[in-house]
N, CA and C atoms as an extended XYZ file, in Angstrom:
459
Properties=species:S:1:pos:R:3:atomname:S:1:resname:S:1:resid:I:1 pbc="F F F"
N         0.840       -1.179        0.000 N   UNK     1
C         0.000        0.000        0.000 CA  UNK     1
C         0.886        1.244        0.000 C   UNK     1
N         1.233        1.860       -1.037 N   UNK     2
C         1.909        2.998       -1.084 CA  UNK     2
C         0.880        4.226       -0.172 C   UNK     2
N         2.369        4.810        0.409 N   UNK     3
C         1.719        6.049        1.071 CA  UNK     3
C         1.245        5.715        2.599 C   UNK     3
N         1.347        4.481        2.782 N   UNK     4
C         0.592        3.735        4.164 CA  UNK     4
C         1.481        3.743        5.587 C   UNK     4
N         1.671        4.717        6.348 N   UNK     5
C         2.676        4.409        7.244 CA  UNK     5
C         2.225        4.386        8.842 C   UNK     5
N         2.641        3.255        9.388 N   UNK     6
C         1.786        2.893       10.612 CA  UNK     6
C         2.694        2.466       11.863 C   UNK     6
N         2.388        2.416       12.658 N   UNK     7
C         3.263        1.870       14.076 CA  UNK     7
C         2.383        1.428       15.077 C   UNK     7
N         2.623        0.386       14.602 N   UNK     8
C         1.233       -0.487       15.479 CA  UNK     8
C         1.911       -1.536       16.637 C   UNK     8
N         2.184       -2.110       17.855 N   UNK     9
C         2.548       -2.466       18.555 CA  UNK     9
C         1.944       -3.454       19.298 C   UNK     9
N         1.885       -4.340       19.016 N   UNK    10
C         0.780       -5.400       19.886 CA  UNK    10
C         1.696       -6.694       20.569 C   UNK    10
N         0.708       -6.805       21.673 N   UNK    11
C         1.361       -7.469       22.807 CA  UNK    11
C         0.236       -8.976       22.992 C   UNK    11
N         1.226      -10.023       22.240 N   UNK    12
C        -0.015      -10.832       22.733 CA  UNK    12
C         0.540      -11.904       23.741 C   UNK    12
N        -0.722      -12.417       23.745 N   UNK    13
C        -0.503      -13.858       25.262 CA  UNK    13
C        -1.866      -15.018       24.789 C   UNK    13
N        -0.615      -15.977       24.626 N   UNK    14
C        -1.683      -16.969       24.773 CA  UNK    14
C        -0.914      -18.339       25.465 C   UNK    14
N        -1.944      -19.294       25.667 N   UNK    15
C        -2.008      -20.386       26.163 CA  UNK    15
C        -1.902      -22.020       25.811 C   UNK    15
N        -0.998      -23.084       26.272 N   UNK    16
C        -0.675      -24.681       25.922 CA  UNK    16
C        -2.875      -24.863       25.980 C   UNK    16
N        -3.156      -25.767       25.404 N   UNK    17
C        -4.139      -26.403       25.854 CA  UNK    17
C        -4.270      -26.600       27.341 C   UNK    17
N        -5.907      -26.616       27.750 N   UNK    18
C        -5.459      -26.769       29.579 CA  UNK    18
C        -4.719      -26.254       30.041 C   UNK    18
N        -4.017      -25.013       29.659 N   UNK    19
C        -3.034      -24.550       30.670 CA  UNK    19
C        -1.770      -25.586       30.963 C   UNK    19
N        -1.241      -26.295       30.041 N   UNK    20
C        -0.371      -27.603       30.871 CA  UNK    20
C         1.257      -27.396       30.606 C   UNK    20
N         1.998      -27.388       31.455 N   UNK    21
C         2.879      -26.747       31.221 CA  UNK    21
C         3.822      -27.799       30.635 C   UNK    21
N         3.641      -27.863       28.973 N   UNK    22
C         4.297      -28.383       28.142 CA  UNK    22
C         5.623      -28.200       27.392 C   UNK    22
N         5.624      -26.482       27.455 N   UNK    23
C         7.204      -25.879       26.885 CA  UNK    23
C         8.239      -26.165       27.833 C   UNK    23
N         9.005      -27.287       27.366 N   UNK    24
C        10.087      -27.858       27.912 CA  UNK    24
C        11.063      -26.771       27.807 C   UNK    24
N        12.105      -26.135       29.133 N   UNK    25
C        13.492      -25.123       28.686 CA  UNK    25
C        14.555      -25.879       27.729 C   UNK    25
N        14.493      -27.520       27.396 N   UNK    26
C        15.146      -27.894       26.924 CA  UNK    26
C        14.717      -27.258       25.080 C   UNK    26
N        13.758      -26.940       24.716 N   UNK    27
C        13.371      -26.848       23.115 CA  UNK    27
C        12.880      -25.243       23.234 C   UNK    27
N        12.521      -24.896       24.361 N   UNK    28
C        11.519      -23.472       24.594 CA  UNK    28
C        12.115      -22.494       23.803 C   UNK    28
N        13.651      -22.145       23.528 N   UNK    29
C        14.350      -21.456       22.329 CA  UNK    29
C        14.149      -21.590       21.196 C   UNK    29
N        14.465      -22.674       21.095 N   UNK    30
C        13.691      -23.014       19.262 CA  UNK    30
C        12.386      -22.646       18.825 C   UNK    30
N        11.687      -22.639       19.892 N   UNK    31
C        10.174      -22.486       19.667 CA  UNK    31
C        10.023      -21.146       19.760 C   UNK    31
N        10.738      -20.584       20.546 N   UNK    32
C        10.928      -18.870       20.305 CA  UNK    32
C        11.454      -18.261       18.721 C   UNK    32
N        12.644      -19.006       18.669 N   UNK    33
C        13.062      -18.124       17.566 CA  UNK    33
C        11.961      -19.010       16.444 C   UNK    33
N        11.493      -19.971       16.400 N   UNK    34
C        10.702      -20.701       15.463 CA  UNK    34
C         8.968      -19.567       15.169 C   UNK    34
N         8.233      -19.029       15.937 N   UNK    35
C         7.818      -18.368       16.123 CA  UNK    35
C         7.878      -17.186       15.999 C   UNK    35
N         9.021      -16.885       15.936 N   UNK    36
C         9.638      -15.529       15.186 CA  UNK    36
C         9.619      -15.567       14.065 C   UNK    36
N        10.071      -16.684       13.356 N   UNK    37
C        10.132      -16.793       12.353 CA  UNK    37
C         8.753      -16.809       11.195 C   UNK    37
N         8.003      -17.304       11.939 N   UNK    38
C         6.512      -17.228       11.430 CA  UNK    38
C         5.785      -16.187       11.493 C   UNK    38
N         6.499      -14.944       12.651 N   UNK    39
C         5.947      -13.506       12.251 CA  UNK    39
C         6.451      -12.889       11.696 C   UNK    39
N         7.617      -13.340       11.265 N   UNK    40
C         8.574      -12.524       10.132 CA  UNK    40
C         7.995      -12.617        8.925 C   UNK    40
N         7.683      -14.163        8.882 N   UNK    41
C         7.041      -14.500        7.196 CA  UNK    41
C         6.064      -14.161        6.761 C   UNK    41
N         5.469      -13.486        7.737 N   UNK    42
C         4.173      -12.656        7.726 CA  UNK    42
C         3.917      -11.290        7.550 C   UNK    42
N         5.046      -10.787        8.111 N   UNK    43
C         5.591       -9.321        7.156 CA  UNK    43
C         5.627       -8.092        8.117 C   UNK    43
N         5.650       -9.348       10.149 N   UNK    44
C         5.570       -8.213       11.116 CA  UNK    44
C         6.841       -8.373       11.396 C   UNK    44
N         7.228       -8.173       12.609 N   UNK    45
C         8.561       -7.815       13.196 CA  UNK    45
C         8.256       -8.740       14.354 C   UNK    45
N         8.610       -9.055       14.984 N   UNK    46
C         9.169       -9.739       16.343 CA  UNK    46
C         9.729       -8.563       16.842 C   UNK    46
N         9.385       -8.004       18.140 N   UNK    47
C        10.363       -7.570       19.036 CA  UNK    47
C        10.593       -8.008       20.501 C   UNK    47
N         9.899       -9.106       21.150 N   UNK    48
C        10.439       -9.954       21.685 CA  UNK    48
C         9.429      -10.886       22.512 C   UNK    48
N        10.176      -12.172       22.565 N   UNK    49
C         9.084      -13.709       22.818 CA  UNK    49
C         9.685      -14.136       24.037 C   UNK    49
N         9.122      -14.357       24.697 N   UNK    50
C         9.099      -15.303       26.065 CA  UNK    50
C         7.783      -15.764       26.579 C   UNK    50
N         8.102      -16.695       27.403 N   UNK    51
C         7.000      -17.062       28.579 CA  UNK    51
C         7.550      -17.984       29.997 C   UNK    51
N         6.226      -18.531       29.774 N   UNK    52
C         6.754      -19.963       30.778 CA  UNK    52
C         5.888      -21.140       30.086 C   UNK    52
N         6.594      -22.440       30.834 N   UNK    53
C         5.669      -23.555       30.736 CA  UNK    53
C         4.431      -23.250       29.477 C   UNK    53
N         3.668      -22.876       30.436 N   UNK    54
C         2.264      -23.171       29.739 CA  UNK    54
C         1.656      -21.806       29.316 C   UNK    54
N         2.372      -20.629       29.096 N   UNK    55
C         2.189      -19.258       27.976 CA  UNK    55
C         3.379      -18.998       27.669 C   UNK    55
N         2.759      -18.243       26.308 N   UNK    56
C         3.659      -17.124       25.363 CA  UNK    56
C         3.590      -15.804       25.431 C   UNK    56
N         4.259      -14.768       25.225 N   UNK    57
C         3.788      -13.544       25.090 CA  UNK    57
C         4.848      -13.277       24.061 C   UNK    57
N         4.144      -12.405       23.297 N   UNK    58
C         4.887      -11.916       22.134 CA  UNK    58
C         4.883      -10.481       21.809 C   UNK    58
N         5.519       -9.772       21.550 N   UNK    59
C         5.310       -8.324       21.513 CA  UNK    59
C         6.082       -7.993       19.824 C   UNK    59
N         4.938       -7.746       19.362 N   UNK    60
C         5.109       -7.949       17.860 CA  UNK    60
C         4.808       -6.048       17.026 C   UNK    60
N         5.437       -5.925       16.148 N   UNK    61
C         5.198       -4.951       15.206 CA  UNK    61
C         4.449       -4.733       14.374 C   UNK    61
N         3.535       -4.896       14.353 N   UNK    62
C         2.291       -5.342       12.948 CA  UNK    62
C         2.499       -5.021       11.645 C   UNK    62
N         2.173       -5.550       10.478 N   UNK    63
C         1.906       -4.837        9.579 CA  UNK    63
C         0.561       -4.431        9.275 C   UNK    63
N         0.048       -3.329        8.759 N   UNK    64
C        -1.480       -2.739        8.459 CA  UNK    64
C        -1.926       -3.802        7.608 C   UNK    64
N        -1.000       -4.892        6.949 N   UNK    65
C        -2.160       -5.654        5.623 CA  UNK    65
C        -2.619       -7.150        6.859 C   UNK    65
N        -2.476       -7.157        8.037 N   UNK    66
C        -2.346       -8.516        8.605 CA  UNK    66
C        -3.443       -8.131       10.187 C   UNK    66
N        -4.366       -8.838       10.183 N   UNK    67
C        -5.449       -8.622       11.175 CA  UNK    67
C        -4.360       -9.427       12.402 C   UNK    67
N        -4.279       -9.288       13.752 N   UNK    68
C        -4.037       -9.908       15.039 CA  UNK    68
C        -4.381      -11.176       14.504 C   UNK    68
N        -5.906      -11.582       14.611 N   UNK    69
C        -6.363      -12.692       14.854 CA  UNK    69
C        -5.652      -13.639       13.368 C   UNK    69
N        -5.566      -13.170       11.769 N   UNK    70
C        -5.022      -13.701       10.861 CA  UNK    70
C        -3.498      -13.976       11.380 C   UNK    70
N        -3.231      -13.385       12.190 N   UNK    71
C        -1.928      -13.746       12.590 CA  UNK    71
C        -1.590      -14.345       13.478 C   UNK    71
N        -2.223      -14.959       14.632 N   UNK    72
C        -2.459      -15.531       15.826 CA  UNK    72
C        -3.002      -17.165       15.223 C   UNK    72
N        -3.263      -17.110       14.250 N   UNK    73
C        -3.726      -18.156       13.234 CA  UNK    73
C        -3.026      -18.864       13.063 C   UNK    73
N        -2.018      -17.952       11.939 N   UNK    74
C        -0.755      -18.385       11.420 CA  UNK    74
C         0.164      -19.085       12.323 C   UNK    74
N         0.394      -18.023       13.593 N   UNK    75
C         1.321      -18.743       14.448 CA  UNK    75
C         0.938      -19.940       15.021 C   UNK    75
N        -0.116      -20.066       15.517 N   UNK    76
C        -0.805      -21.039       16.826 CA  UNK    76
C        -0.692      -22.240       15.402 C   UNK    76
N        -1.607      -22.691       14.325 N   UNK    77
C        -1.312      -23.717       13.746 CA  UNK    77
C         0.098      -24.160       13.550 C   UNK    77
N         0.871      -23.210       12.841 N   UNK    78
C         1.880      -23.853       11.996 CA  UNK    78
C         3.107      -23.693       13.411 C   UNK    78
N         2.840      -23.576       14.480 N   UNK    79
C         3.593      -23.520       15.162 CA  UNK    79
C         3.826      -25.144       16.429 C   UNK    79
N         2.002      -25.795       16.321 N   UNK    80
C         1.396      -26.576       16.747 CA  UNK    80
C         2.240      -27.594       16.102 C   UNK    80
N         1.727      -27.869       14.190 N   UNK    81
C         2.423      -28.348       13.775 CA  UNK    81
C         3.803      -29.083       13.870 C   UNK    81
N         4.617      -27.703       13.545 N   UNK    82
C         6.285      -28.079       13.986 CA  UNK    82
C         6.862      -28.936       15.336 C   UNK    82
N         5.655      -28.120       16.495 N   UNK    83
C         6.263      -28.944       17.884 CA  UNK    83
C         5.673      -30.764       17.650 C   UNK    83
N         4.562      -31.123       17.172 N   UNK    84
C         4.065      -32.322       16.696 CA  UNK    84
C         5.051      -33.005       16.024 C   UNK    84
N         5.440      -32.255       14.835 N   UNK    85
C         6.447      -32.944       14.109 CA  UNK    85
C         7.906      -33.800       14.577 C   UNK    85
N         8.004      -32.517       15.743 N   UNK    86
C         9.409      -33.218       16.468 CA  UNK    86
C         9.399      -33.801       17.312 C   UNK    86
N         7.753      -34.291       17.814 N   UNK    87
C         7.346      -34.650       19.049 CA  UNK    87
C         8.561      -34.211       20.324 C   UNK    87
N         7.771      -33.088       20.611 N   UNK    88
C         8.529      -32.140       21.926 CA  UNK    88
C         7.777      -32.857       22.573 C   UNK    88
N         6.388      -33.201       22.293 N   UNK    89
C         5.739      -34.041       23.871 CA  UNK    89
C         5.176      -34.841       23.647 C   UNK    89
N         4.574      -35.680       24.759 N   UNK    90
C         3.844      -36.481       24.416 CA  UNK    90
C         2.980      -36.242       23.895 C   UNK    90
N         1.600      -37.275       23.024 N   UNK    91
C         1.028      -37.151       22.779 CA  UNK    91
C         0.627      -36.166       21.491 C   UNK    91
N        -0.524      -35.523       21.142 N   UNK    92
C        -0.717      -34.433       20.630 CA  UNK    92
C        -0.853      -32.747       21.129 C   UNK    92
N         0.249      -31.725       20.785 N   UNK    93
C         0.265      -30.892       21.360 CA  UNK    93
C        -0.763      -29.657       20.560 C   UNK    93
N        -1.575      -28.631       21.421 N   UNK    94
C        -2.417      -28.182       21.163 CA  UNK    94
C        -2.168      -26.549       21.863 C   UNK    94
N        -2.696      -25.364       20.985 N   UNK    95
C        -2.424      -24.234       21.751 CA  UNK    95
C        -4.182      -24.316       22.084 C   UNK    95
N        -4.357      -23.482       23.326 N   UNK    96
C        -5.458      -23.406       23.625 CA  UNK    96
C        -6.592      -22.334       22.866 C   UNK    96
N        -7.801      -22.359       22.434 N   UNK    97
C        -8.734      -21.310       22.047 CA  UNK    97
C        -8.166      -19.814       22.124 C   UNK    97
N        -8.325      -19.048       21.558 N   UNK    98
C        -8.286      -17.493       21.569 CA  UNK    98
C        -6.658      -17.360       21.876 C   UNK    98
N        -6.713      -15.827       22.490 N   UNK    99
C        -5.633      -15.028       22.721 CA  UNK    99
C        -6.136      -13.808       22.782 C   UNK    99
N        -5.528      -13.310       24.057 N   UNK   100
C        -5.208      -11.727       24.265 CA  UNK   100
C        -4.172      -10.633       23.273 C   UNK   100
N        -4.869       -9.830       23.269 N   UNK   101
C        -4.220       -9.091       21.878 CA  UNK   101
C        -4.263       -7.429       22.655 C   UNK   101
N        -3.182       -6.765       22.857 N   UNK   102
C        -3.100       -5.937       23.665 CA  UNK   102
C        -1.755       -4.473       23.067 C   UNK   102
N        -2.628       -3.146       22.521 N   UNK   103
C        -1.676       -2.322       21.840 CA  UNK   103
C        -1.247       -1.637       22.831 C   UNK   103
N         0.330       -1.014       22.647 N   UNK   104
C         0.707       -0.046       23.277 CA  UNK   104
C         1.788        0.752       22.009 C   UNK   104
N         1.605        1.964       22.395 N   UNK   105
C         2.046        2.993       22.164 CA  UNK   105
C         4.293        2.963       22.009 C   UNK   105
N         4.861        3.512       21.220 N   UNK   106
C         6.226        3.265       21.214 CA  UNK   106
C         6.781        3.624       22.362 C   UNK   106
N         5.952        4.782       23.088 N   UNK   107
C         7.115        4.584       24.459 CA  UNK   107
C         6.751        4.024       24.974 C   UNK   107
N         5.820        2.982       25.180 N   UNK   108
C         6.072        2.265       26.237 CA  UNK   108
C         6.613        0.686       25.652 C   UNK   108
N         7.352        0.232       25.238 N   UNK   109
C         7.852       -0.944       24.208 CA  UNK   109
C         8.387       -0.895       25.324 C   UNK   109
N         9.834        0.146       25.556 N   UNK   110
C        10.927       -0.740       26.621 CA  UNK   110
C        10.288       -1.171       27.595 C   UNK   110
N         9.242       -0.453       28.324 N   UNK   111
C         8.501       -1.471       29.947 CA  UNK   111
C         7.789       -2.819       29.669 C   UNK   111
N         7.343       -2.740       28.583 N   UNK   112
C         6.342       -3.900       28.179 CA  UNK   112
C         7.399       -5.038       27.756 C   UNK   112
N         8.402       -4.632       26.759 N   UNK   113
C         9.645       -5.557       26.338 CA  UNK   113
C        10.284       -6.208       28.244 C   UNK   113
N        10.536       -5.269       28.744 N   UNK   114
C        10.627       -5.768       29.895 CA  UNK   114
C        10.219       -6.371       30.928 C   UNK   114
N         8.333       -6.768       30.816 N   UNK   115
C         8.001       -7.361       31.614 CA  UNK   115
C         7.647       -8.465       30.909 C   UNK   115
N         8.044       -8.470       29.409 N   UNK   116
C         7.622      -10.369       29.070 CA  UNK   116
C         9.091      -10.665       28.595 C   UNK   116
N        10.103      -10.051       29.375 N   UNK   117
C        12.085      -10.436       29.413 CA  UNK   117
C        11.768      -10.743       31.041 C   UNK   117
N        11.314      -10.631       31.839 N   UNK   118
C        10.992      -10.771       33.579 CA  UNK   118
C         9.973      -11.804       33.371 C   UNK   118
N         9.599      -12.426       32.431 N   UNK   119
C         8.082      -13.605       33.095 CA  UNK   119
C         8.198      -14.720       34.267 C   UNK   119
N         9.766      -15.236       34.467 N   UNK   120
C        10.008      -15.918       35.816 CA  UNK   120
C         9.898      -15.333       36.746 C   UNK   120
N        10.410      -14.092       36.946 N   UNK   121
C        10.442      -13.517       38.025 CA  UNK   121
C         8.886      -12.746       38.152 C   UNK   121
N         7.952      -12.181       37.515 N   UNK   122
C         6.365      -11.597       37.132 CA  UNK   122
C         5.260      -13.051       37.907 C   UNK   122
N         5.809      -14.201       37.518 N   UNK   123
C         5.642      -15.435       38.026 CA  UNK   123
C         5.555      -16.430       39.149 C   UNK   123
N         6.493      -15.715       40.146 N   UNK   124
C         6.865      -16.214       41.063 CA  UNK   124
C         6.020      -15.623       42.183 C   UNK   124
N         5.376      -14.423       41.983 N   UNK   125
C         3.948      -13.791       42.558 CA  UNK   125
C         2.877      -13.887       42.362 C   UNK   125
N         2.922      -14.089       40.904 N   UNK   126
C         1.462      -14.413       40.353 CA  UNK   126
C         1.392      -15.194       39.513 C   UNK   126
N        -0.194      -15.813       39.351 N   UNK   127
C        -0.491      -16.871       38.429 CA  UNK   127
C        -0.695      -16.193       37.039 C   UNK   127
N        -0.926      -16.916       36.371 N   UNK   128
C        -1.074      -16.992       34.747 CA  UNK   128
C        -2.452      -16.029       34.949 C   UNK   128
N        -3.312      -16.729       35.487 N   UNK   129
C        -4.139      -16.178       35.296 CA  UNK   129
C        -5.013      -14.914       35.743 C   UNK   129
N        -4.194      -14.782       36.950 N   UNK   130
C        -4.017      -13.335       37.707 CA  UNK   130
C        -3.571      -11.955       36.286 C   UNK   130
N        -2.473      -12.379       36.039 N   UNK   131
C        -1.674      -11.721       34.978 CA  UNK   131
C        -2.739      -11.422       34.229 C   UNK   131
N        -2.965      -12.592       33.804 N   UNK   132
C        -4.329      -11.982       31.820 CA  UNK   132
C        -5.230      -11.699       32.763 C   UNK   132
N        -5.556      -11.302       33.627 N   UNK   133
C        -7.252      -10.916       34.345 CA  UNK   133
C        -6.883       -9.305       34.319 C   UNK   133
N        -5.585       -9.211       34.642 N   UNK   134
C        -5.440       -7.998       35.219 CA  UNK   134
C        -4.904       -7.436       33.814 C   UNK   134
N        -4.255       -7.812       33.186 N   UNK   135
C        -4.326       -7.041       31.904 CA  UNK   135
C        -5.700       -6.751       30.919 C   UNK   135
N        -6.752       -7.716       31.261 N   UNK   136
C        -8.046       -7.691       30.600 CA  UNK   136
C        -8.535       -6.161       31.865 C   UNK   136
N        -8.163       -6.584       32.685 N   UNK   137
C        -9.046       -5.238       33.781 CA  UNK   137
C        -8.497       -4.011       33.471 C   UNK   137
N        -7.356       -3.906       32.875 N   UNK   138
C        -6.098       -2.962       33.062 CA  UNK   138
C        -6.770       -2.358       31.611 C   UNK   138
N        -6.973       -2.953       30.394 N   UNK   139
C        -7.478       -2.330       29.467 CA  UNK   139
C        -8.831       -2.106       29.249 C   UNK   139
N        -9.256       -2.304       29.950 N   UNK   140
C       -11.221       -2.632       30.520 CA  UNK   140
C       -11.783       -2.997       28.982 C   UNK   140
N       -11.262       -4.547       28.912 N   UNK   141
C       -11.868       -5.307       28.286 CA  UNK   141
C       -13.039       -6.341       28.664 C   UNK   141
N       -14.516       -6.116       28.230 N   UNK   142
C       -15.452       -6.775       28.945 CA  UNK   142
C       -14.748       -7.892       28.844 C   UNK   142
N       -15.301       -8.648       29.445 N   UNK   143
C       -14.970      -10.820       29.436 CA  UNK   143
C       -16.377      -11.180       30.101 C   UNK   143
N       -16.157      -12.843       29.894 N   UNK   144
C       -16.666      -13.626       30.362 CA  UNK   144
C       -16.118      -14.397       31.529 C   UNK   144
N       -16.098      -14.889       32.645 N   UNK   145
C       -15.172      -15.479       33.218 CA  UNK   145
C       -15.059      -16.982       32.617 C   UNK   145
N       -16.385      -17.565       32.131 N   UNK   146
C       -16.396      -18.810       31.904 CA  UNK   146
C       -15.691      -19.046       30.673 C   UNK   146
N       -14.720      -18.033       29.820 N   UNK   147
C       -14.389      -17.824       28.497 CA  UNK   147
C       -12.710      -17.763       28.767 C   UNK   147
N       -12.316      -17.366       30.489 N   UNK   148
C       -10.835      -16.882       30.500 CA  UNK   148
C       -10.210      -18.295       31.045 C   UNK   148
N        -9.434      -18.423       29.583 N   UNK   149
C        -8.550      -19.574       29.978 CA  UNK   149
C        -9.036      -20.926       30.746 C   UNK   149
N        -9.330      -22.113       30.026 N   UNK   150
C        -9.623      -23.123       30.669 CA  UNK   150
C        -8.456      -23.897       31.526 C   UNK   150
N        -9.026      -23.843       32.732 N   UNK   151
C        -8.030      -24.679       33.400 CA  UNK   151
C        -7.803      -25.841       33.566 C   UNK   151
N        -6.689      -26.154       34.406 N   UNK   152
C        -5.977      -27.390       33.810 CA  UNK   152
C        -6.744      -28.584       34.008 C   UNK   152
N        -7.073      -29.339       33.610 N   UNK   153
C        -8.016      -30.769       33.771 CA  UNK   153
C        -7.115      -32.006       34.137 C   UNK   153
């Protein structure tokens, strides 16, 4: 799109199936930069991936031709895929329903870059699900409760 210039910043988080904390630290890199790689091919930027166990957070650059959710697509399948392929786990591995999709503004990248570079330590106080409640409250996004994150079975 000539003439189109944008700075769009989105922060997402999502979830293993059940919440189960499947991302082994032994592969959890690969699956980072692997994931990067799938928002690259997509025509956003990566500016930086971590989590724990059983979430991701990604803080990505958008491009204007690529919806969140078309891109949350992209990643969550073909990302599903790859870990299947190499069997990282047992069984069949699954990302869970939806994702939080959350913009911020360029100055605030370094605090936000910094609190999903801190998720062990963000962690060690609070749950998973404390975290996305309070970022859903924090941007006063209606919800459902029966909709946030199924827990672990």
């Amino acid at each position: 799109m000539a003439n189109t210039y944008t700075q769009l910043y989105v922060h997402f988080v999502f979830a293993v199936q059940n919440r189960q904390s499947l991302i082994s630290e032994d592969w959890q890199p690969f699956l980072y930069q692997y994931l990067g790689g799938i928002i690259k091919n997509h025509g956003n930027k990566p500016y930086i991936i971590n989590g724990m166990p059983d979430h991701i957070h990604a803080l990505v650059s958008m491009h204007p031709d690529q919806s969140p959710s078309d891109l949350m697509y992209r990643v969550k399948r073909n990302s599903s895929i790859w870990i299947n392929e190499k069997r990282f786990v047992k069984g069949k591995f699954r990302w869970q329903e939806g994702f939080g999709a959350f913009s911020y503004s360029k100055s605030q990248i370094p605090v936000i870059a910094g609190y999903i570079e801190n998720q062990k330590q963000h962690h060690r106080v609070k749950t998973f699900r404390e975290e996305y409640v309070k970022f859903l409250e924090e941007f006063e996004i209606d919800f459902d409760e029966r909709y946030i994150l199924k827990q672990i079975e």
